[in-house]
C-alpha positions as CSV (number, residue, x, y, z in Angstrom):
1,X,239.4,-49.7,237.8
2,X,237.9,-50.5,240.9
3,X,236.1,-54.2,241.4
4,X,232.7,-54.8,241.8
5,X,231.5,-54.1,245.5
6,X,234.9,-51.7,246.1
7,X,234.3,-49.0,247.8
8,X,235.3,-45.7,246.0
9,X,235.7,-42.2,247.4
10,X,233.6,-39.7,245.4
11,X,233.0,-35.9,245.4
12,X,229.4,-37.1,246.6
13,X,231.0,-39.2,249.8
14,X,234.0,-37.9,250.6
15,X,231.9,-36.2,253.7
16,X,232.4,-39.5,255.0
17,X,235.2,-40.0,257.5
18,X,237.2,-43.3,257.8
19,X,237.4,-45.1,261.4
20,X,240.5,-43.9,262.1
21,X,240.1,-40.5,261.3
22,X,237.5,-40.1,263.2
23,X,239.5,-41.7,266.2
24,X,242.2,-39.1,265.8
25,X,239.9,-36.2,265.8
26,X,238.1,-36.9,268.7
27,X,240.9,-38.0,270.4
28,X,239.9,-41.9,271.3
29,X,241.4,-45.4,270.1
30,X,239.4,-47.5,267.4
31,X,238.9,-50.1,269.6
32,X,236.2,-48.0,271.8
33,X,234.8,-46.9,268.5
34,X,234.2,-50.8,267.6
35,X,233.0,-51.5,271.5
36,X,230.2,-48.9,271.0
37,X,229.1,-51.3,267.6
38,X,229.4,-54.4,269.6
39,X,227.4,-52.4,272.6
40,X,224.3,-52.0,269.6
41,X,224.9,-48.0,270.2
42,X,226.6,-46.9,267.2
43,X,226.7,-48.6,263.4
44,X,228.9,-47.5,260.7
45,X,227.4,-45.7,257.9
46,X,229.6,-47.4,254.7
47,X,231.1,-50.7,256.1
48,X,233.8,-52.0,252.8
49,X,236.3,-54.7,252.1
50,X,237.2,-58.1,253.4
51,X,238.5,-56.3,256.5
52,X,235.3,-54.2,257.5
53,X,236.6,-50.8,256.5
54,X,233.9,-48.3,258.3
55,X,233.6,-45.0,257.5
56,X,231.0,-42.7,259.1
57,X,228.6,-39.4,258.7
58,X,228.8,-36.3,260.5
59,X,225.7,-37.0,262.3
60,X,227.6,-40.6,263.7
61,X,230.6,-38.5,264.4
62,X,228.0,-36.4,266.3
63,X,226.9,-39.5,267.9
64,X,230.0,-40.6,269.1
65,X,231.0,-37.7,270.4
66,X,227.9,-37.6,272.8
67,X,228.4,-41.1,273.6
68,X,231.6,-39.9,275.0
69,X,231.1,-36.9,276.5
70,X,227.9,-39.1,278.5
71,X,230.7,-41.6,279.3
72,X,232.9,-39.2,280.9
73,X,229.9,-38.0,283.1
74,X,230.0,-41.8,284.5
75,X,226.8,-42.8,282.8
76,X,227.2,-46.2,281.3
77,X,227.2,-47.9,277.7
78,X,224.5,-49.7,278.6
79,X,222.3,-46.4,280.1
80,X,223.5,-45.0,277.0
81,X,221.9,-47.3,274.4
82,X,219.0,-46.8,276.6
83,X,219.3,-43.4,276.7
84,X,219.3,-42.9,272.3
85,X,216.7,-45.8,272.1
86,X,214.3,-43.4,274.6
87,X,214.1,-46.1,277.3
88,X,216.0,-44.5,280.2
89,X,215.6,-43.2,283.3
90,X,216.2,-39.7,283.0
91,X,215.2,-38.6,286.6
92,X,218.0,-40.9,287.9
93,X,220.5,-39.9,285.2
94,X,219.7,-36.1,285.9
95,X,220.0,-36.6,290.0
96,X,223.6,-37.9,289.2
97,X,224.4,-35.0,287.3
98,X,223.4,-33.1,289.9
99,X,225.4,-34.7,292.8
100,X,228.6,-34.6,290.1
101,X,227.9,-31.0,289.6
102,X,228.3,-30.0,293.3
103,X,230.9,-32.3,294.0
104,X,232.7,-30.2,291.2
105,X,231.6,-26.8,292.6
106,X,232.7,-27.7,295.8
107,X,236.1,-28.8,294.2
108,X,236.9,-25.2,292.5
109,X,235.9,-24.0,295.7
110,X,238.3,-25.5,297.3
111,X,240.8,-24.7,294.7
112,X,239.8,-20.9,294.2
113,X,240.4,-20.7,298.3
114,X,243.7,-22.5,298.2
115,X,245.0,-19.9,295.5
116,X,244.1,-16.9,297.5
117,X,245.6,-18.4,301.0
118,X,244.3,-14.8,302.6
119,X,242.6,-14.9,305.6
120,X,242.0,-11.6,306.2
121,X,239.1,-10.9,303.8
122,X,236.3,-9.3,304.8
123,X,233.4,-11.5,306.3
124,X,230.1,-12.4,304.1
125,X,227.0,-13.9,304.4
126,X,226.4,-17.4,302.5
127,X,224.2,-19.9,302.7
128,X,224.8,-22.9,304.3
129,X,222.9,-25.6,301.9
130,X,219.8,-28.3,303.4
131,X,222.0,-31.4,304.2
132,X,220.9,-34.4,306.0
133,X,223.9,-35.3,309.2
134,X,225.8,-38.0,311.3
135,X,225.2,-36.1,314.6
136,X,227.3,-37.2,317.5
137,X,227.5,-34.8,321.1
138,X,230.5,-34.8,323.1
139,X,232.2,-32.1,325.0
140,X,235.8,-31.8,323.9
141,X,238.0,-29.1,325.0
142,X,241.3,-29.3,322.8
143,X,242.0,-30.1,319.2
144,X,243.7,-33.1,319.7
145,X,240.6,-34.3,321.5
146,X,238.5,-33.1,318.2
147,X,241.0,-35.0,316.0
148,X,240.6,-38.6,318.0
149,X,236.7,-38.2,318.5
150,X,236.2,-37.9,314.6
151,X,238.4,-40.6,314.2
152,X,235.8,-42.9,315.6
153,X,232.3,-41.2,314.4
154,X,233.3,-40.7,310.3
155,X,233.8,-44.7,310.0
156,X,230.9,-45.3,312.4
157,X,228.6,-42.3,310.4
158,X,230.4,-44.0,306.6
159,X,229.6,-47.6,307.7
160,X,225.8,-47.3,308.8
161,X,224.7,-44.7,306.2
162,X,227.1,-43.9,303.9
163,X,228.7,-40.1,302.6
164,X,227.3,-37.8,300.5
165,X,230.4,-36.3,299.0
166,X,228.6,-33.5,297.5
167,X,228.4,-31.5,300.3
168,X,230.8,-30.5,303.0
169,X,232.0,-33.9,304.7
170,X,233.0,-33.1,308.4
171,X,232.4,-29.7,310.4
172,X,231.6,-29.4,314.0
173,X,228.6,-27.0,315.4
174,X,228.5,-25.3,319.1
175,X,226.8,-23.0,320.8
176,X,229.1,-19.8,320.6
177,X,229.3,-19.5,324.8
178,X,230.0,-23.5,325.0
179,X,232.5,-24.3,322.5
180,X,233.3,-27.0,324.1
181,X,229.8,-28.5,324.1
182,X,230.3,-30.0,320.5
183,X,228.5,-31.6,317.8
184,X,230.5,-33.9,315.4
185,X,229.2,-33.8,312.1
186,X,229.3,-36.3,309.1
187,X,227.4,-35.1,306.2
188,X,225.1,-38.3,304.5
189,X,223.1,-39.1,302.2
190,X,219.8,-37.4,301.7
191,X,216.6,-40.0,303.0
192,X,218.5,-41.5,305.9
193,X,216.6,-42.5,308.5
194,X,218.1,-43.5,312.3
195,X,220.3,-42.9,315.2
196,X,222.4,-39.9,315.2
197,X,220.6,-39.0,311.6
198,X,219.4,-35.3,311.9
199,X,218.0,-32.9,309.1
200,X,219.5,-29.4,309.2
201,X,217.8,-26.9,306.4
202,X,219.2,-24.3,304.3
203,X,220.5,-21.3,306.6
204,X,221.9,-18.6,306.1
205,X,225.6,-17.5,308.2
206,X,228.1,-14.9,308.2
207,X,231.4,-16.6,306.9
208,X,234.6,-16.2,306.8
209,X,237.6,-18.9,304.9
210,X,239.9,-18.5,307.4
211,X,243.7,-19.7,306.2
212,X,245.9,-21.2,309.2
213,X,246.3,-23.3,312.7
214,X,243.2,-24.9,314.1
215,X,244.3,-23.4,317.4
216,X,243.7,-20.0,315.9
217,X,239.8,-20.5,315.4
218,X,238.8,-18.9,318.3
219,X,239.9,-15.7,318.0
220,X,239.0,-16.0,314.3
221,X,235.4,-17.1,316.0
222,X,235.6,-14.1,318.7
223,X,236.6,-11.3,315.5
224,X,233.5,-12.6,313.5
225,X,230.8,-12.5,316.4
226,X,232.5,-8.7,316.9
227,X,231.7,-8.0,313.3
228,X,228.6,-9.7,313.5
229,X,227.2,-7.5,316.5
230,X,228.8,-4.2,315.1
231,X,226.7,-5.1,311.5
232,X,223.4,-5.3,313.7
233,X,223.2,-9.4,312.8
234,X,221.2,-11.1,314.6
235,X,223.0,-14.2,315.3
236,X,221.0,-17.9,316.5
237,X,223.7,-18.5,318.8
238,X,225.9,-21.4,317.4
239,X,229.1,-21.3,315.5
240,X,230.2,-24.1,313.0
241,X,233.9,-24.8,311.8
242,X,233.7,-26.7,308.2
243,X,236.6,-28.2,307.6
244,X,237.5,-27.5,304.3
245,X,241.6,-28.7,303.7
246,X,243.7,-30.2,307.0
247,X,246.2,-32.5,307.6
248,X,245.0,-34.9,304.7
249,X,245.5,-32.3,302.6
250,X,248.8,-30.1,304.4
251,X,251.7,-30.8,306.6
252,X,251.9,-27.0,306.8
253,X,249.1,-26.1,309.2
254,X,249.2,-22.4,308.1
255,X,247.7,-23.9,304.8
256,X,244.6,-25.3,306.4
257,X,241.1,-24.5,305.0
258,X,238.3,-23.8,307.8
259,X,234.9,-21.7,306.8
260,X,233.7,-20.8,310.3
261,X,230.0,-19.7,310.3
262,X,227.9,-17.8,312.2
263,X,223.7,-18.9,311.4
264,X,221.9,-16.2,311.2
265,X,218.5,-15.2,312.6
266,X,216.4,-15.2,309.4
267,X,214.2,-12.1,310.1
268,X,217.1,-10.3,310.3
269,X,218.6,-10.7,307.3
């Protein structure tokens, strides 16, 4: 016979799930189940014995598994308790979201790219997001040239206003009849304000993902205006290489990732 103050498992509560099996089923230690209680997030629905049994519901075991998955998303345990007490920020919470969302877009992008590693697919149009961007002129004729100038602007761009991983970090624009006249792009954060800062809007380009050598670009470049003129596209003029995967990323050059893009005049679209 069980003592007084005993817990005892019944048909009526044997809904209710011990600490560690609910540790096992969602795949997490005991110990981060206890830090939610000492966080004032989460209390256990039966608490038994001289050694604090817990047991919970399937509406805490619902709990906790949204307190996780909100951890995983890089929110908190402090937003969080804000968060199921009604007291948080959601704007800001949902603007991080957002900014994790593209960064992962942009990842599976990359990915879905590198598995294809054909650079003969036909050209399409896209568009080219808003973006606020490090602008820094300089003619360069060579690659190697390219390669040392962005050396200095991405630290001199990342130290005054920051990066704004969710879009396309680094990409140079030119005018398609000087492409040596260059602009060296660092994308930023959104709201910047000062030297070199420019705000480019949405535009639309014809695109291709092209798969090899940087020193292959321009005739890449030269195949896409061809295309461009036999579609009828109007094009603005400029050409912009967005560096997608390089040598960070590939000792092989023939695995490099550019997007080169052609804006496009929008009337004509």
């Amino acid at each position: 016979m069980a003592k007084s103050g005993e817990f005892v498992m019944s048909e009526h509560n044997s809904r209710l799930m011990s600490i560690g099996e609910v540790a096992k089923s969602l795949h997490i230690t005991r110990r981060m189940i206890l830090n939610y209680e000492d966080k004032g997030i989460l209390l256990p629905d039966v608490k038994t014995g001289s050694g604090g049994n817990r047991y919970y519901t399937p509406e805490t075991l619902t709990r906790i598994r949204a307190i996780r998955r909100l951890q995983t998303l890089g929110i908190s345990l402090d937003e969080i308790k804000l968060y199921f007490e009604d007291a948080a920020d959601l704007r800001d919470i949902i603007a991080r979201l957002e900014k994790l969302r593209d960064e992962l877009n942009l990842c599976i992008e990359k990915l879905q790219l590198r598995v294809r590693e054909n650079s003969n697919e036909a050209p399409i149009i896209r568009t080219i997001p808003p973006q606020t961007v490090y602008v820094y002129r300089c003619p360069s004729p060579t690659v190697e040239d390219r390669k040392e100038i962005f050396r200095d602007v991405i630290p001199a761009a990342m130290r005054q206003y920051g990066t704004d991983s969710a879009k396309r970090m680094y990409f140079i624009d030119y005018p398609i009849d000087e492409p040596n006249d260059i602009n060296f792009c660092v994308a930023v954060p959104d709201g910047n304000k000062g030297p070199y800062v420019q705000d480019w809007p949405e535009e639309e380009a014809l695109c291709i993902f092209f798969h090899g050598d940087y020193d292959e670009i321009p005739e890449v470049r030269e195949r896409l205006v061809a295309y461009a003129r036999q579609q009828g596209l109007k094009l603005k003029g400029t050409c912009r290489n967005i560096y997608l995967e390089g040598p960070p990323h590939h000792k092989d050059k023939s695995k490099f990732v550019t997007q080169v893009a052609l804006p496009l005049v929008p009337d004509e679209l």
